[in-house]
Backbone as numpy.savetxt, mean C-alpha at the origin, in Angstrom:
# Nx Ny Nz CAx CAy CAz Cx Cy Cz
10.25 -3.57 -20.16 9.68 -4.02 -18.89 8.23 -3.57 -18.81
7.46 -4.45 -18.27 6.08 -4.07 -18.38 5.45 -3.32 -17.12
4.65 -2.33 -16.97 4.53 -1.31 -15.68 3.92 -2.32 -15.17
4.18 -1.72 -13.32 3.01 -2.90 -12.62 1.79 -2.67 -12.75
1.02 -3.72 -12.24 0.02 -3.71 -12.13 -0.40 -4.00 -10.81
-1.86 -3.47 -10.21 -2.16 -4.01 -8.97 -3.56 -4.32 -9.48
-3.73 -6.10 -8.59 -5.27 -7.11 -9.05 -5.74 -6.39 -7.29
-7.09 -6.30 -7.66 -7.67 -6.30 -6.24 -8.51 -7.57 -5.80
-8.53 -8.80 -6.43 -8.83 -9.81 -6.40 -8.08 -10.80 -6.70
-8.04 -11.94 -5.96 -7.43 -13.30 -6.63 -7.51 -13.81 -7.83
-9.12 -13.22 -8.56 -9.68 -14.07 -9.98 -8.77 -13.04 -10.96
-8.49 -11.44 -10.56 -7.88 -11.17 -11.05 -6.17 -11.28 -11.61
-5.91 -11.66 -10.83 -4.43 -11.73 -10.74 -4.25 -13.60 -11.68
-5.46 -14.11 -11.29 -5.02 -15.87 -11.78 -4.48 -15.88 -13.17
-4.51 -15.17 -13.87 -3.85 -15.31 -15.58 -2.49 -15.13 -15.44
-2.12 -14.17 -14.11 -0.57 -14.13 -14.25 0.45 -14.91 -14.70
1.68 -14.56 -14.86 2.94 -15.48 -15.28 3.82 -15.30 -14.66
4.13 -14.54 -13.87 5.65 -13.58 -13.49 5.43 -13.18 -12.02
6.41 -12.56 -11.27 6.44 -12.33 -10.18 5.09 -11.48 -9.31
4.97 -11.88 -8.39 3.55 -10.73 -7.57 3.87 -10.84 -6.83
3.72 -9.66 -5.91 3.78 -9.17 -4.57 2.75 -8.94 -3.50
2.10 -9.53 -2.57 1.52 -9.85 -2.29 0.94 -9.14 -0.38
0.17 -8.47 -0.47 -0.47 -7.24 0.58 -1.11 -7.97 1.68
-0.26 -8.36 2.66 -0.78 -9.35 4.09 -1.73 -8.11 5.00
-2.62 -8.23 5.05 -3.58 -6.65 5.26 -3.28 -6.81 6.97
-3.43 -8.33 7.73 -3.01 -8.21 9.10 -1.92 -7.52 9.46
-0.69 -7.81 8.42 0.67 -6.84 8.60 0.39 -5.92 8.68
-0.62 -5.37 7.55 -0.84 -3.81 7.33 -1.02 -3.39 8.54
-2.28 -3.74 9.28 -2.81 -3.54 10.42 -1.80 -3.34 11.57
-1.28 -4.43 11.81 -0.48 -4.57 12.87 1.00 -3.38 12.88
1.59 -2.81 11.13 2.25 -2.17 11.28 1.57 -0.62 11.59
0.50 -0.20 11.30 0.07 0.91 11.50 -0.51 1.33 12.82
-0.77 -0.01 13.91 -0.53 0.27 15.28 0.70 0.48 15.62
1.52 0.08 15.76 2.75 0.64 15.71 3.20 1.57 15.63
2.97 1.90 14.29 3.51 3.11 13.95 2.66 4.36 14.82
1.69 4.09 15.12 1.15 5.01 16.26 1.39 4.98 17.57
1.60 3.49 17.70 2.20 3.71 19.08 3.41 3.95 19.38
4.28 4.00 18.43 5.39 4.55 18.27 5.49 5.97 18.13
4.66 7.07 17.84 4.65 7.94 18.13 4.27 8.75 16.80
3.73 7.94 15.98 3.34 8.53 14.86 2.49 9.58 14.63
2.38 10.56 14.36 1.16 11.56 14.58 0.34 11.50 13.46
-0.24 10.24 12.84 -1.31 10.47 12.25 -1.13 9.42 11.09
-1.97 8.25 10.39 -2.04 7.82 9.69 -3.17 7.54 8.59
-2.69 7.99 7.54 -4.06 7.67 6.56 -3.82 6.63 5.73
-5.36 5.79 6.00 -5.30 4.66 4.47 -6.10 4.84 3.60
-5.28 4.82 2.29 -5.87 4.96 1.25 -6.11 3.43 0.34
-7.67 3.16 0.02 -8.29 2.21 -0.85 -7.35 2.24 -2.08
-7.03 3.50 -2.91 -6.74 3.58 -4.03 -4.80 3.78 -3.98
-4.09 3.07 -4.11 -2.50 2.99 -4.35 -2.63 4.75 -5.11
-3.52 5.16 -6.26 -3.02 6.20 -6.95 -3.78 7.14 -6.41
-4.34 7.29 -5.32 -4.65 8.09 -4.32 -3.26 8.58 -3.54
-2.56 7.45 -2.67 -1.67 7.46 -1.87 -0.66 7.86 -2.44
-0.12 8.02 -3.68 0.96 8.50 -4.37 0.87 9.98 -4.15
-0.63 10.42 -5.21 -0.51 11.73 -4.97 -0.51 12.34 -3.31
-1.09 11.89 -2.62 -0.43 12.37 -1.42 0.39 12.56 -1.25
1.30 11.52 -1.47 2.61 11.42 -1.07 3.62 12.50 -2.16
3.26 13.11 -2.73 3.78 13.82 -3.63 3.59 15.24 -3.26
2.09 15.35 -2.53 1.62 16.55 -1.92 2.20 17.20 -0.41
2.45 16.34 -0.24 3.21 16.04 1.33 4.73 15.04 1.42
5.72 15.82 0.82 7.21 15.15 0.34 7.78 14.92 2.10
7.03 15.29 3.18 7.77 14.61 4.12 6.95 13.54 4.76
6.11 13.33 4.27 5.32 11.83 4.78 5.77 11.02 3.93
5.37 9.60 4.88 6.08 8.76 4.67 4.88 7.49 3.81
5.34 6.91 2.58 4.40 6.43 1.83 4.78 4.73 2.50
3.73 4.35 2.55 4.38 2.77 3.07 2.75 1.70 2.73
């Protein structure tokens, strides 16, 4: 199986063949109000996916999303 990959562009991703998953950034948005107004105490976004891992590795009770 081949590891994923993440394109940060469309031109990138166009050679693909196989399944992609695809980052609706309004969702993003709209879930991270939420999640604050839900009572979240604090949200960080991270540019870099392998940023947000190690966080999430640094801090095993936050929640990676």
């Amino acid at each position: 199986m081949e590891a994923a990959r993440i394109a940060t562009s469309a031109r990138e991703a166009s050679g693909w063949r196989h399944a992609a998953a695809v980052v609706d950034v309004l969702r993003c948005s709209t879930t991270l109000c939420a999640l604050l107004a839900g009572g979240c105490p604090g949200v960080t976004v991270y540019a870099d996916p392998r940023l947000a891992a190690a966080a999430s590795r640094r801090r095993p009770e936050a929640e990676l999303f």
